[in-house]
N, C-alpha and C positions, 0 to 999 in steps of 0.2 A: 272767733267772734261770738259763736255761742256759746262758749265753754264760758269767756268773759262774762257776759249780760247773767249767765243763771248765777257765776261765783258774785259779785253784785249782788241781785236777788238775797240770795241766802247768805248774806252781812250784811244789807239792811236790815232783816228780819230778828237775825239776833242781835244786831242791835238794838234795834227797839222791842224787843222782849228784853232783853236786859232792863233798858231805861225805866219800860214799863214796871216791872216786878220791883226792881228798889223802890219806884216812887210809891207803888203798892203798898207795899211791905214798910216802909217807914212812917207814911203818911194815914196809913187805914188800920194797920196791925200796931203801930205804933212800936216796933222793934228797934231793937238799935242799929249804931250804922253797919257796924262788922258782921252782926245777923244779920240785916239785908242785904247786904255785897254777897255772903255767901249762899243766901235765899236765892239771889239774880244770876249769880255765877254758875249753880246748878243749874237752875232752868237753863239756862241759855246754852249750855254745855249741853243737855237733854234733846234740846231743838236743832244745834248746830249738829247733829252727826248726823240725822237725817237728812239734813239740807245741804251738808258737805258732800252725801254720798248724791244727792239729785244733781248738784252742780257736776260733778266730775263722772256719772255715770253714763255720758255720752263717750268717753273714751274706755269706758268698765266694761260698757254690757253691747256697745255697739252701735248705740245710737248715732245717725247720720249725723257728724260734725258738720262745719261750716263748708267746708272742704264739697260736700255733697251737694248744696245750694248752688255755687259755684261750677260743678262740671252738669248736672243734671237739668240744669234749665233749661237746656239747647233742645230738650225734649221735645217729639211733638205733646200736645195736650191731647186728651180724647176726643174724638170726630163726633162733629156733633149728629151725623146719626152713625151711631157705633151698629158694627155686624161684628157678632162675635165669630172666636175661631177655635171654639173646643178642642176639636182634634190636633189643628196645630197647636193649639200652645200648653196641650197632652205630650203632643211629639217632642216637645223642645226641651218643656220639664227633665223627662226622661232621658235628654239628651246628654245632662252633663250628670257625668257618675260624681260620687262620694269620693273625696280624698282632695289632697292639698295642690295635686298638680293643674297648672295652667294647662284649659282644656278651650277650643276652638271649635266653635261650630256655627256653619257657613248658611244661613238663610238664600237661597237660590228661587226663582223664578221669575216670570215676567214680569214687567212693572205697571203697577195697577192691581196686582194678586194678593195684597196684604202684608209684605213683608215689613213693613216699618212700623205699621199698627202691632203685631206679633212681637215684634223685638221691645217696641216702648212699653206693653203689656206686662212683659216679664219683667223689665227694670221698673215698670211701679210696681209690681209685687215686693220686688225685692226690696224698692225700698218702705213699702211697709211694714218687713221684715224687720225692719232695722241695718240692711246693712249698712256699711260706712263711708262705701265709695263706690259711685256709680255716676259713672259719665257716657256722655255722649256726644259723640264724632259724627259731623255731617261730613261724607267722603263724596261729596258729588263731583266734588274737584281738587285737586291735589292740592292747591291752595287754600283753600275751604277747611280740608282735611288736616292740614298742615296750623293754622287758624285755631282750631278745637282744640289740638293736643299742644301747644303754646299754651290756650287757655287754661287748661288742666295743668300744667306744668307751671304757672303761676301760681293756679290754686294750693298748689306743695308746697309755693317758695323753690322751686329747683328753677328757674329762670336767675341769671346774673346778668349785669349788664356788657355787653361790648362784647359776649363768650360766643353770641350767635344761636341761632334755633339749634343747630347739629348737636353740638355739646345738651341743649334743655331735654330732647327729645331723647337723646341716649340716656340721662338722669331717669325721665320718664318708664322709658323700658325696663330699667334696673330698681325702680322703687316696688319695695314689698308693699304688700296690702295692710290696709290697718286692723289691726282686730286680732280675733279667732276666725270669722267669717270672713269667704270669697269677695273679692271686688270685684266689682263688674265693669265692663268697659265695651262700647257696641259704637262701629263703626257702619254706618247706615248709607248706603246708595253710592254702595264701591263700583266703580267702574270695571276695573281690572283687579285680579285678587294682588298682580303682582305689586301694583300699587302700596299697598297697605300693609305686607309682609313684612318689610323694616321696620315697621313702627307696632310691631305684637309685644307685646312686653315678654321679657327675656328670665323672666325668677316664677317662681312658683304661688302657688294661690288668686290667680286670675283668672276670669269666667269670659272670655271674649265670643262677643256675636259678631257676625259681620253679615249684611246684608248684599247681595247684588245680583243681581241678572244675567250674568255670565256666569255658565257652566264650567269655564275651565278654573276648575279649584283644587288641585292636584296637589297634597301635601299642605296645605292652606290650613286644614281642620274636616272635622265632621259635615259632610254636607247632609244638607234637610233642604230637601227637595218641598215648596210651598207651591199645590198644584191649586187651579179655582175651584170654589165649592162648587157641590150639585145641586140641578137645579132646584131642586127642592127644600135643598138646606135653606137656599139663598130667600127661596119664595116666603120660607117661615120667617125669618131675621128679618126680611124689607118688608114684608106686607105686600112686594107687586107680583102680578100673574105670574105664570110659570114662561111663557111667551114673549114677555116683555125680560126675562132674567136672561134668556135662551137670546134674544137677540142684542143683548146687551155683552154676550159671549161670556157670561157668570164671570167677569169682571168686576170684583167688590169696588174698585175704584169709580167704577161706572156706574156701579147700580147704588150707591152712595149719590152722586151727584142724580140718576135719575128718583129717586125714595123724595131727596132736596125740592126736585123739581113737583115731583105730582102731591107734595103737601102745600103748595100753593094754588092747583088748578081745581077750580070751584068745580068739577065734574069727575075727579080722583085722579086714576090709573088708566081707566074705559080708555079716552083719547089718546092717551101719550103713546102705545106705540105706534097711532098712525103720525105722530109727528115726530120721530122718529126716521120714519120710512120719508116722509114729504122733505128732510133736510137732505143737501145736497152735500155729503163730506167730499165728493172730487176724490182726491189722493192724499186726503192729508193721512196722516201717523202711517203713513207706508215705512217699508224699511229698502235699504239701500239697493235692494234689485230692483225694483220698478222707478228707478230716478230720486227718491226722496233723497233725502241729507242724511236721513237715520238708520240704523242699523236694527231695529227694532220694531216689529211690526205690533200694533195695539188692534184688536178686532174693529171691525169697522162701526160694529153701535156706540164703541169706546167713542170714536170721533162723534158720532151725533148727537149722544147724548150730552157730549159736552158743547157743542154749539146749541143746544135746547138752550141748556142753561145759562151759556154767556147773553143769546136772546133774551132770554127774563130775567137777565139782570141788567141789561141795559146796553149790553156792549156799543150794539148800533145805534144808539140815541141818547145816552148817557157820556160825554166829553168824560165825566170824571171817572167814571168807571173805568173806560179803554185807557186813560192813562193810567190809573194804577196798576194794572194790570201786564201794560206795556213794559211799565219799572220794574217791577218784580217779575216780569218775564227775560228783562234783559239782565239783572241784578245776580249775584252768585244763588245756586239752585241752592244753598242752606238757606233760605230764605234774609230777608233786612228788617232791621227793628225798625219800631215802631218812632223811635227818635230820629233818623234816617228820613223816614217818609214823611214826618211832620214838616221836614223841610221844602216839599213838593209843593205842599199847602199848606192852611190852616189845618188846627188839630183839631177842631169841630167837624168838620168837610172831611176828613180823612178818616176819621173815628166812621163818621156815618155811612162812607164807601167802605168802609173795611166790612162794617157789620151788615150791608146788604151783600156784599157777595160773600162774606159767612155764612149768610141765611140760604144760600145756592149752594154750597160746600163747596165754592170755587178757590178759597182760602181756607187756612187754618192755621193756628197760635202754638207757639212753644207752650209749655208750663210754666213761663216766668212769668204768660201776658205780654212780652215785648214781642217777638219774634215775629212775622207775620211769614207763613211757606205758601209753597206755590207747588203742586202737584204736578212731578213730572208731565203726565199727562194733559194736564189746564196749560202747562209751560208750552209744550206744543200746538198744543190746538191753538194758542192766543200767540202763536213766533207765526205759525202759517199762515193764519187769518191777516195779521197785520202784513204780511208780504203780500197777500195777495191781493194785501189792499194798498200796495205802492206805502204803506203809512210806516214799516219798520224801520227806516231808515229816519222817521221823526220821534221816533220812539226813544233808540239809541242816542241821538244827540238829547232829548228831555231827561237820559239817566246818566249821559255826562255833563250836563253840568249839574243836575243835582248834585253829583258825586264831588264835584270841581266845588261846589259849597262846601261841602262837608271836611274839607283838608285843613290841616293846622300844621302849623310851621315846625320847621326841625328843631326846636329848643322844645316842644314839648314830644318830643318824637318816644321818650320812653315813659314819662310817664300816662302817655295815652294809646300803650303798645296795643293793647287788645283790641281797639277801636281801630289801630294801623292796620293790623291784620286782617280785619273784616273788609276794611274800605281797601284794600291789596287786594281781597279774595273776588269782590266785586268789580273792581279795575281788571283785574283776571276775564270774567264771564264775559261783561261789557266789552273786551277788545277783540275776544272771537268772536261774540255777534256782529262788532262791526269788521270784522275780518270778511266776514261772509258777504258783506253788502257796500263795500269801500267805492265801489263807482258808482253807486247813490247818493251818498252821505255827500251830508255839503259840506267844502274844504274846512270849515270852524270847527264840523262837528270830529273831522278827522285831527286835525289841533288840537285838540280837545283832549279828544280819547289820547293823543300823543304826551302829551303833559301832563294828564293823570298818569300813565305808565312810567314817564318820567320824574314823577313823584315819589312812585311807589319804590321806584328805587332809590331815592333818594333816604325815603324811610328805614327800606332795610337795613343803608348803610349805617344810619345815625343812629340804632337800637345794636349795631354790632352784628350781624346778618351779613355779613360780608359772600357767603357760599350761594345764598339765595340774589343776594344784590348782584354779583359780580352775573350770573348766568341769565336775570333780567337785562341787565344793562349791554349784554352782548349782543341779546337778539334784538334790540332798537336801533342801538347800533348799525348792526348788519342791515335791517331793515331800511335805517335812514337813508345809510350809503346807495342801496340798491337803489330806492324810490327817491333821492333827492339828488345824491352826487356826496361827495366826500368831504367837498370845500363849504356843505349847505351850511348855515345857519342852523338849521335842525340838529343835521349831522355832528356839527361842531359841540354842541351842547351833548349831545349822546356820548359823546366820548370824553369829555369832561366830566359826566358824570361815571362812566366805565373807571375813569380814576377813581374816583373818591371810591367805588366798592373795592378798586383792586386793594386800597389802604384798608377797606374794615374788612378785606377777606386776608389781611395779613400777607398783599403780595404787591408792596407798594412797589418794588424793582421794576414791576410788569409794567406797573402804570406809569412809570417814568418816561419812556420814548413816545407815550400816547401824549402824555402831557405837554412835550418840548412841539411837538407835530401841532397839537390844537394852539400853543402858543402863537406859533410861527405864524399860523393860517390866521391868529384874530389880528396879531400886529399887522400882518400885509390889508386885510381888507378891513378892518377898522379903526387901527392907528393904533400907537400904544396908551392913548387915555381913556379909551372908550369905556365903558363898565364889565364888559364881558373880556375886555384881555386883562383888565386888572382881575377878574376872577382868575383867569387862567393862571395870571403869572402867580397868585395865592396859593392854587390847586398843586402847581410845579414842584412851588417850596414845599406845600404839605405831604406830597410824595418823598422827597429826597428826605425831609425830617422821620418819617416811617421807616423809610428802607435804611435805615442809620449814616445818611451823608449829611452830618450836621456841619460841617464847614459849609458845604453848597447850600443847605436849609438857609444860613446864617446869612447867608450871602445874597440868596433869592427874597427871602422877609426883607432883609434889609431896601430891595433894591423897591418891593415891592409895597412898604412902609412910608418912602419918597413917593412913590408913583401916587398914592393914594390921601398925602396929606396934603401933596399939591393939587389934587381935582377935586377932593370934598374938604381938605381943611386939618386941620390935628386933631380936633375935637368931633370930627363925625363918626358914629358906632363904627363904620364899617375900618376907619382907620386904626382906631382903639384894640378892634379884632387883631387885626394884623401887629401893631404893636406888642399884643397883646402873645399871639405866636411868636414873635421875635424875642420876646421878655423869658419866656420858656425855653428856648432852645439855646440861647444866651444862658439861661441857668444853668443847662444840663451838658453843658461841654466851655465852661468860661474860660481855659486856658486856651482855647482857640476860638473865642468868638468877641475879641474886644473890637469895639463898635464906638458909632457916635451918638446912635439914638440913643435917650434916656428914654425909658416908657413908664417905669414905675409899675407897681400893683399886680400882682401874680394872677396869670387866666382866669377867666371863669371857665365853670364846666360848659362846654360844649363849644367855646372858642375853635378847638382844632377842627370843627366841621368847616369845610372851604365856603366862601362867598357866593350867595347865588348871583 
């Protein structure tokens, strides 16, 4: 895209220097024509080598292609009060030697200590630098994770359609870098190193960071151990006492949100650490021995300080605050755009909550301006707060149906892949929070959550995702059976869609005796016209046509063709569909498939997806 706009650029230019200098040169010098063709053709030739070599010196000397817009926006942007981290990002420098090989080095420590500011730090140097490629991987969730590197793997062109992420992601690994100069690549808020280990790029000339909190990074890469500043460092960077850094446990993430807080209290610093003291954190940011949910213990000013400021921002008396909050606490931890959230409300109303809890440091923005994150730590304090106010369980159902807005139908399922992956990633977060809290949540909001996860598999399947659909679709399954029964309606649906991934994961055989089973189950308890056993009997043939039994295909469209022109008609889409199956499987096997139906008109593309 850039390369495009500048080679434009610099052929307008000599165009019209050409234009100009003849019209010059015949009309003012009064020359002839063939002098001034050769007058304009110098220049122009004079000017074009300069402007040829600007157009095209993004891939010469290294400047950041388009390629670079696209994986690096996921950035954070810089905190709006920045603490700087000399030392470390002295250490980091140092960290990767000179030479061509793919070198790893693991940012480790507690979260809230700096590690994501330090890693975005270096990749905007770098790419001041000029390098050419530098991306960024939210890893908070393997989904998320999995999300980013899709993303980037678009941004190459190594993505095809119906090949599935496994195949995009192996491209991924295998792509060299551009240039003469390192690529970089930083996978941010790893849970587990082993997580991220399959997806390190596998060729030479890569610069990978990986950030996380877990110590066990054994063969991973170079760890760099990221401890908290002293307290004195910390006191010079924020400007607060030495007293208030020390009880804040020299937590950058903390003393950032308290710095937020005492630039709005008309008497400074003086007050704040007794209010402070006067909040009641109870147990929140415990870690998993004293009962919490976490495994990670945050010092305990961490927790006050961030109740300070959910206070003065309105959490308890501001409706719109605690709900935003609530969404992007339930939301995938790589934060949700800003187009996402517009959906919750108006874009005035959201715009002007977004930038009061910015002015708290309770939020913060990618570098594209869309992104809006949510600080592990603000994630917690705002998941506990609302539990303990009986309110997360209304929280969860307000970020499922946002989310239930936010879906679009399987015809546009690949060209809106990037968008499917995020609204997966979030479907993801959103169902373990309501995991945690399922005998709360009101039976809609559980429907709810159940049909977005049934979506998302739905999406896998129809982008070609068959590895990631087939191992969704098993555990709803499993799930449905457990909590509903076998013969449920739910149940029924969960296995019908279990087919359609076994066909994009390439293992239509499997899904054939699921399909014949859910058949059986809708004819008995809904008759054979009802709309859900004509899916099924759709879904049966779509199987048997995959697994290569096109006489039986031939035979099931057929039967399934009648069923459906006698309850909507010959002229309704859904019957066309099916005709429209049978007209293709009738192509590709004619000396065994002579029929009575005429259908006329060859598929469209995404016919073979089965009928909701």
């Amino acid at each position: 895209m850039l390369l495009s706009v500048r080679w434009l650029i610099a052929t307008a230019l000599v165009v019209l220097v050409f234009g100009g200098v003849w019209a010059i040169s015949s009309d003012v010098y009064d020359l002839s024509k063939a002098t001034s063709l050769e007058v304009a053709a110098v220049t122009a030739a004079a000017i074009g080598l300069p402007l040829s070599w600007w157009s095209f010196r993004g891939q010469l000397l290294d400047e950041p292609p388009e390629v670079a817009w696209v994986t690096w926006r996921r950035m954070p942007s810089v905190p709006a009060v920045p603490l700087s981290q000399p030392r470390d990002e002295a250490r980091l420098e140092s960290a990767f030697r000179p030479g061509p090989a793919t070198q790893v080095v693991v940012l480790t420590g507690p979260s809230g200590v700096g590690k994501t500011q330090l890693a975005a730090g270096y990749a905007r140097a770098r790419m001041a630098e000029g390098w050419p490629m530098v991306a960024w991987i939210n890893a908070g969730s393997h989904e998320e994770m999995v999300a980013g590197l899709l993303e980037f793997a678009d941004a190459l062109s190594l993505r095809v359609p119906e090949e599935g992420s496994a195949r995009a992601l192996e491209r991924l690994r295998q792509h060299p870098p551009t240039g003469t100069q390192p690529s970089l690549v930083i996978f941010d808020g790893v849970a587990s190193p082993d997580v991220v280990r399959p997806y390190l790029p596998s060729v030479v000339g890569w610069r990978v960071i990986v950030t996380t909190a877990s110590r066990d990074t054994a063969q991973l890469g170079l760890e760099l151990p990221v401890d908290v500043p002293g307290t004195t460092e910390l006191t010079t960077a924020s400007g607060l006492p030495e007293s208030t850094c020390r009880n804040l446990g020299r937590l950058p993430a903390a003393v950032e949100l308290a710095v937020a807080t005492v630039r709005d209290q008309p008497r400074g610093a003086a007050p704040y650490l007794d209010r402070l003291r006067s909040v009641a954190a109870g147990r929140l940011l415990g870690d998993g021995r004293d009962g919490s949910r976490y495994q990670e213990r945050y010092p305990a000013g961490a927790a006050e300080a961030a109740l300070v400021a959910l206070h003065d921002a309105g959490f308890d008396t501001d409706p719109a605050v605690r709900r935003m909050l609530g969404l992007l606490a339930a939301l995938s931890p790589g934060g949700a755009s800003r187009g996402l959230l517009y959906q919750a409300t108006n874009q005035n109303d959201a715009e002007e909550t977004l930038s009061r809890l910015s002015r708290w440091s309770l939020v913060s923005s990618r570098m594209d301006g869309d992104g809006v994150l949510l600080h592990e730590l603000i994630r917690r304090v705002v998941d506990d707060r609302l539990r303990t106010d009986d309110a997360l369980p209304a929280a969860i159902a307000d970020a499922a149906t946002l989310l239930d807005q936010a879906l679009f139908a399987e015809e546009q399922a690949w060209d809106r892949r990037a968008e499917g992956d995020q609204l997966i990633a979030h479907i993801a977060a959103l169902s373990t929070s309501a995991g945690s809290t399922t005998s709360s949540l009101p039976t809609e909001a559980v429907e709810r959550v159940l049909g977005l996860r049934q979506w998302a598999t739905r999406q896998l399947s129809a982008v070609g995702d068959g590895g990631r659909a087939v191992e969704l679709a098993e555990s709803i399954r499993q799930e449905c059976e457990t909590l509903l029964g076998p013969d449920h309606p739910g149940t029924l649906a969960a296995s019908d869609n279990l087919v359609i991934a076994y066909v994009a994961a390439r293992r239509a055989s499997d899904g054939i005796p699921l399909a014949e089973e859910v058949l059986g189950a809708r004819e008995q308890q809904l008759g054979r016209s009802h709309q859900d056993t004509l899916a099924s009997r759709y879904t049966l043939a779509y199987a048997h046509e995959y697994a290569g039994h096109l006489d039986e295909a031939v035979r099931l469209y057929d039967t399934a063709y009648t069923e459906y022109a006698r309850v909507y008609g010959a002229d309704h889409p859904q019957t066309l569909t099916v005709g429209g199956a049978l007209a293709r499987v009738r192509a590709a096997a004619p000396a065994r498939a002579a029929g009575r139906h005429r259908t006329g008109g060859a598929p469209r593309h995404g016919d073979q997806q089965p009928i909701d």
